[in-house]
C-alpha positions, -999 to 999 in steps of 0.1 A, spaced: -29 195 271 -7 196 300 4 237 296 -39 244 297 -43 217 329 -14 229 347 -30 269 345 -63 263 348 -55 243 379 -30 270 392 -51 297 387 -78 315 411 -103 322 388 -99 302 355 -131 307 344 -113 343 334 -89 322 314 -97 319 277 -75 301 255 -63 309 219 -45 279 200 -22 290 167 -22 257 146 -10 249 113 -34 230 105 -69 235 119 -82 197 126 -122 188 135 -99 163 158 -79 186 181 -110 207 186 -128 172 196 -101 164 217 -98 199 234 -133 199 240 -138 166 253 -114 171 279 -118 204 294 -155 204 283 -157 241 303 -125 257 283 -132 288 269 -109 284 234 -107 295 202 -79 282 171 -66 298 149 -42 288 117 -14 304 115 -2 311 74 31 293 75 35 316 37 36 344 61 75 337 74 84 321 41 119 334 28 121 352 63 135 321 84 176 319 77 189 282 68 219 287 93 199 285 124 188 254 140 168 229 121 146 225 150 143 264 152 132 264 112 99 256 113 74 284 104 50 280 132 79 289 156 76 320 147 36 322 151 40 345 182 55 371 168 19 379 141 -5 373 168 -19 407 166 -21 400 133 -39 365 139 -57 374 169 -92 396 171 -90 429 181 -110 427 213 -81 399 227 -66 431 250 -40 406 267 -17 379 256 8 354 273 22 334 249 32 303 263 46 272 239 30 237 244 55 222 268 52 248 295 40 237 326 28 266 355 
């Protein structure tokens, strides 16, 4: 919530802005809570198929670095529809 206020409050025209969300889990809630608060949000979620880096992710790396949806980013134009041109992928603790 912080990452989408802190851009759409930096940003000249954030009415251009639309908003894809990778989840792995897609929850009536977060979508209730998204649009409740920016009620004007151009969004769209999306689950991302944690069976899709299954075997891929090695057990010597970081635990925090083992989850599946950490690796989300790299199938987004696998996830994402074909007219989404651009992408910034930003994680959920940025702030602009």
């Amino acid at each position: 919530m912080a990452a989408v206020l802190s851009i759409l409050q930096h940003s000249t025209c954030p009415e251009n802005v639309s908003f894809h969300f990778l989840l792995a889990h897609l929850e009536a809630e977060i979508f209730s809570l998204i649009k409740s608060t920016f009620p004007y949000l151009t969004f769209k979620m999306y689950r991302f198929d944690s069976n899709m880096v299954r075997g891929k992710i090695s057990k010597s790396i970081r635990q925090a670095l083992d989850q599946p949806l950490n690796y989300a980013r790299i199938y987004m134009s696998d996830i994402l529809p074909l007219d989404v041109e651009r992408v910034i992928y930003l994680d959920s603790d940025i702030i602009v």
